[in-house]
N, C-alpha and C positions, 0 to 999 in steps of 0.2 A: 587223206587227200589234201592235197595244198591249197589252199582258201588267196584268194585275193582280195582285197580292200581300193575301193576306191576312195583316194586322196581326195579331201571336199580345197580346191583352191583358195577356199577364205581360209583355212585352217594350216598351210604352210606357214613358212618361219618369217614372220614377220619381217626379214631381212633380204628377201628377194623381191623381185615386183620394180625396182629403183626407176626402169621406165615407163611403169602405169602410173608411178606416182608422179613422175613428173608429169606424166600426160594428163593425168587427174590436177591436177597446180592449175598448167596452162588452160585446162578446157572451163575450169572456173572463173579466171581469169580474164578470157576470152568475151562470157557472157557479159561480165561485171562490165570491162571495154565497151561491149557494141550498147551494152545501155547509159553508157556513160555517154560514149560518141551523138548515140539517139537525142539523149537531153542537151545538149549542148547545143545541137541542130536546131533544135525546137526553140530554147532561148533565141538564139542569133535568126531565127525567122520573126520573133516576137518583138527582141527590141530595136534590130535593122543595125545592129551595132554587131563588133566583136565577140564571140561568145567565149564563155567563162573556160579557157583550154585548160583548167588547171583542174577541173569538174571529173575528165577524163583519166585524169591519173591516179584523183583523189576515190573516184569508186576501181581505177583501177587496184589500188591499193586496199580497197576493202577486200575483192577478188584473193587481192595472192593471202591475206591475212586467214579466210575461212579457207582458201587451199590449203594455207599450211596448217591451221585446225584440223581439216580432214587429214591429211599425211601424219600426223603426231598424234593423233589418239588412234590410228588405226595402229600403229609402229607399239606402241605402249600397249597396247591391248592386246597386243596380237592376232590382230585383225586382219594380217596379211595384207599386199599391195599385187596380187597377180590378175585382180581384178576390180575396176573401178567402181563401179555400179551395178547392181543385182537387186533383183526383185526381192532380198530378203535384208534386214540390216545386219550389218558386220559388227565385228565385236568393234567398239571403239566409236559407230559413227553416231549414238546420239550423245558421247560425248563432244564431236566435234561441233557440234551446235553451239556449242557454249562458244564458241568465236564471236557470237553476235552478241552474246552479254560481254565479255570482253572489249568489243568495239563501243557496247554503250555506256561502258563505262570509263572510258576513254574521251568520251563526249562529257561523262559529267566531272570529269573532272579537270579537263579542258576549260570548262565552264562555272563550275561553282568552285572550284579549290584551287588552280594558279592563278587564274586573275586577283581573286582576293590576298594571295600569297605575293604578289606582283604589287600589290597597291597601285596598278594603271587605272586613272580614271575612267579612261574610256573602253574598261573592261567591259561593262553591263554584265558586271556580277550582280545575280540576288543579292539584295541590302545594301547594295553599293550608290553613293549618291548620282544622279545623273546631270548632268550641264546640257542644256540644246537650246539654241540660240538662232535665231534669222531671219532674214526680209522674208517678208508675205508678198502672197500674189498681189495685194490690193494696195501694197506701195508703204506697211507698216511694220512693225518688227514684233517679231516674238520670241519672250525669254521665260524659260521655264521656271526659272527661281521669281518669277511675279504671280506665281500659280500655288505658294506656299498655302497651305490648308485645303489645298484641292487635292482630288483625285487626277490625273492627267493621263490618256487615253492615249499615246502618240503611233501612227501607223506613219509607215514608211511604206511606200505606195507608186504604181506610175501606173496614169492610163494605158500603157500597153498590155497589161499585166491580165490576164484572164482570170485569175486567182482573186489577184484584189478585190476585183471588180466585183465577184461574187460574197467579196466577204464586208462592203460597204454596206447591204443592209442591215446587217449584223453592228455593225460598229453604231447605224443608225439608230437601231431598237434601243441599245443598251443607251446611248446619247439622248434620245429620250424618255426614256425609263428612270435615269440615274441624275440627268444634270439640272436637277433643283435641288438634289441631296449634296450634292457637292463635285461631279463628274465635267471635269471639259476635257475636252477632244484636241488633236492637231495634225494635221498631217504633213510628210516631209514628203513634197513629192520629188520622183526621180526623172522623170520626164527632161526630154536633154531640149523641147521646143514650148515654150511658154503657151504657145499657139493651142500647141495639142491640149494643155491642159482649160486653156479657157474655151475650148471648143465642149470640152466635157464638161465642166461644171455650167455652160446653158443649157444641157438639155439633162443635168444632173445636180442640181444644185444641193452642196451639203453647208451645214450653218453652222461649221467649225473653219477654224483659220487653216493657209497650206502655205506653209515655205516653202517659198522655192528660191532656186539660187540661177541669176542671169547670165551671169560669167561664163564667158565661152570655155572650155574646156573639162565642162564640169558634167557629161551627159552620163546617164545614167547610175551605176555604182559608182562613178568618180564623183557624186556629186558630194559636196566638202563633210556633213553629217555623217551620210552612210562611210566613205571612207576612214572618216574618223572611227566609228564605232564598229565596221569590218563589216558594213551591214553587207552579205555578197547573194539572200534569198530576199524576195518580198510574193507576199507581204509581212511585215514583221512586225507584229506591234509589240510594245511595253505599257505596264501598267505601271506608272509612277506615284507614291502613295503622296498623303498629305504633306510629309516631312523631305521628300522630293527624293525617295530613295526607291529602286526598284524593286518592284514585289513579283512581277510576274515578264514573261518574258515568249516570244512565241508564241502568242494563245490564238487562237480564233472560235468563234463560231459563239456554241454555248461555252466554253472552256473562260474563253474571254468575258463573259459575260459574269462567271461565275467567281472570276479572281476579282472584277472590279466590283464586285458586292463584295466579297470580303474585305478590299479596300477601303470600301466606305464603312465598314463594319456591321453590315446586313447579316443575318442566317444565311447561312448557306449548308444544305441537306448531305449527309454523308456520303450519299450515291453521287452528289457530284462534285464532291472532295478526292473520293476513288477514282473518278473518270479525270478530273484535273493532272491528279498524280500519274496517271498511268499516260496522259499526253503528253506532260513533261518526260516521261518516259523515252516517247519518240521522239521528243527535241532533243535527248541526249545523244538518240541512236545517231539523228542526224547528222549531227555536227560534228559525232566523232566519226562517221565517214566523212564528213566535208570539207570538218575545219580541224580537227584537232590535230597537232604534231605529230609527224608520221612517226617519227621515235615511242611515243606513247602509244599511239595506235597499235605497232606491231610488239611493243614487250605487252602491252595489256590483253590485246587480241590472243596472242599467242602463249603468254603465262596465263591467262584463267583456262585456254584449251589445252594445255600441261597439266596442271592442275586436276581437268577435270575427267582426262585421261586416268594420269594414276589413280582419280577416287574410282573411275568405272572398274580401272582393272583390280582394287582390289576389294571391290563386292564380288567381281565375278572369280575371283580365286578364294573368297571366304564360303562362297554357294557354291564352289567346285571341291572344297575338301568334303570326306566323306563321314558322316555323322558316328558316335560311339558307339551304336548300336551295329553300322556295318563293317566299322573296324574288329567289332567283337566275334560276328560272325566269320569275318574272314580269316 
C-alpha cells in the first residue's frame, strides 16, 4: 500500500517562500516604524519644538537589520521561508537573535573605537579629554579645566524633560554623599526659554551651577554644547575624572552613582561593577540603533547574524549525522 507523508512547511528548500520573506522584512519593519513614529510624537509634545525625524528611520533601520537577521539564518539553516511565524521555532530563528548583538556592537564601536581612532575631541570617547565651557544662569562662566582635581558630575538636562526630572534626585544624593570627597556637579541646560528654567529652580533649587546659553537660535538640542558633542538623548550625564578625562558616560540612577565612587576612588562591590557593565551594555545597544553609521550597523547587524547562522547550522548537521554504533547496525 502506497503510504503518503505530509510535507512539515518549515522543512522545504529553503529557497522557496521569497514572498513571506519579504513579508516577514516588511512586517518587522513596519513595527520598528510605528514605534519610531510614536517616539518622536512624544518628543515634539514634550519639547513644543520639531521632533527628532531622523529617530524614525534610525529605528527604522534597526527593523530592516533584525529582518534581515531573520531571512538569512532561516535561508542557511534551512529553515524555510513558506511560513513566517509559528508556534514552534524554525531552524535558524534563535540564530537570528544575534541581530541585536550585532547592532550593540555596532554601538560600541561607534563609541569606544572610531572616535578614539578619529582623535575628535568632541568625540566623548572613554579616556578622552573633555573641554565644556559657558555663561551660567547667574551671569558667570564655567570652565571645566578649573575643576582639575575634581571629580565633575555634568548632566545635560531641560526642564521639559520627564526623565531628567526624575533623575535630579539621584544626581542630588550622590552631590551630597560625594562633594566634600572631591565631587562637583554642573548642569548644561537645554531649555530654549531662560524663563522656563528660573521658573524651576524656585520651587527646585539645586546648589550646583547651569549653563545656559541666551542666544537666540540655540533651543534645545541646537544648544551650542549638546551640538557640539552630538548630545541628541537627555538626560545625559558624564562623569569627568580628576585629570578632566571621561570615565563614565550615560549613567543614571545607582549606576551613576557607582562610577562616581570609583572616580573618586571609593570601593565599589562587585555586584555593582556587573550591574555597571551590563548598562553600558544598553548604552551601546542604544546608540548603535540611534547613532551609529548605518554602514556599520547593517555589515555588523547582519555579519554577526551570518555568522551565527552558519555556527547554528553546523551543530545542527553535527547532531543530524548518525552516530558509529548506528552506522554499524545499518
Amino acid at each position: 500500500m502506497a503510504s503518503t507523508t505530509r510535507q512539515d512547511p518549515l522543512a522545504r528548500s529553503p529557497h522557496r517562500g521569497i514572498r513571506t520573506a519579504v513579508t516577514g522584512v516588511l512586517l518587522i519593519l513596519g513595527i520598528a516604524a510605528a514605534i519610531a513614529g510614536l517616539g518622536s510624537g512624544v518628543v515634539w509634545l514634550l519639547t513644543g519644538g520639531f521632533p527628532p525625524v531622523q529617530w524614525t528611520g534610525r529605528i527604522s533601520l534597526f527593523g530592516v537589520v533584525l529582518g534581515g537577521a531573520f531571512v538569512l539564518c532561516r535561508l542557511i539553516c534551512g529553515g524555510g521561508m513558506d511560513v513566517n511565524f509559528t508556534l514552534r521555532i524554525a531552524k535558524g530563528d534563535l540564530a537570528s537573535l544575534s541581530g541585536f548583538l550585532g547592532v550593540l556592537l555596532a554601538g560600541y564601536l561607534a563609541q569606544e573605537v572610531l572616535p578614539v581612532a578619529s582623535g575628535d575631541p568632541a568625540s566623548l570617547a572613554i579616556g578622552s579629554a573633555v573641554e565644556i565651557s559657558g555663561p551660567t544662569l547667574d551671569g558667570g562662566h564655567f570652565d571645566l579645566a578649573e575643576h582639575r582635581g575634581k571629580v565633575v558630575l555634568v548632566d545635560f538636562w531641560a526642564t521639559w524633560c520627564g526623565p531628567c526630572i526624575a533623575e535630579l534626585p539621584h544626581i542630588r544624593e550622590a552631590y551630597d554623599q560625594y562633594h566634600a570627597q572631591g565631587l562637583d556637579v554642573v548642569g548644561v541646560n537645554l531649555d530654549s526659554r531662560r524663563s522656563a528654567l528660573v521658573r524651576f529652580l524656585k520651587t527646585t533649587p539645586l546648589p550646583w551651577p547651569q549653563i545656559f546659553f541666551d542666544a537666540a537660535g540655540n533651543p534645545n538640542f541646537q544648544n551650542p554644547l549638546a551640538a557640539r558633542f552630538d548630545i541628541q538623548t537627555i538626560p545625559c550625564l558624564l562623569v569627568i575624572d580628576r585629570d578632566g578625562k571621561l570615565v563614565a558616560r550615560d549613567v543614571r540612577g545607582k549606576q551613576m552613582s557607582t562610577a562616581v565612587a570609583a572616580a573618586l576612588g571609593q570601593p565599589v562591590a562587585p555586584s555593582e561593577r556587573i550591574a555597571g557593565t551590563a548598562f553600558q551594555a544598553l548604552g551601546w545597544m542604544g546608540y548603535g540603533v540611534l547613532f551609529a553609521p548605518v554602514w556599520l550597523v547593517l555589515v555588523c547587524g547582519l555579519g554577526v547574524a551570518t555568522l551565527a547562522g552558519l555556527a547554528e547550522a553546523t551543530v545542527r548537521r553535527s547532531f543530524a549525522q548518525p552516530r558509529p554504533t548506528e552506522r554499524a547496525s545499518s
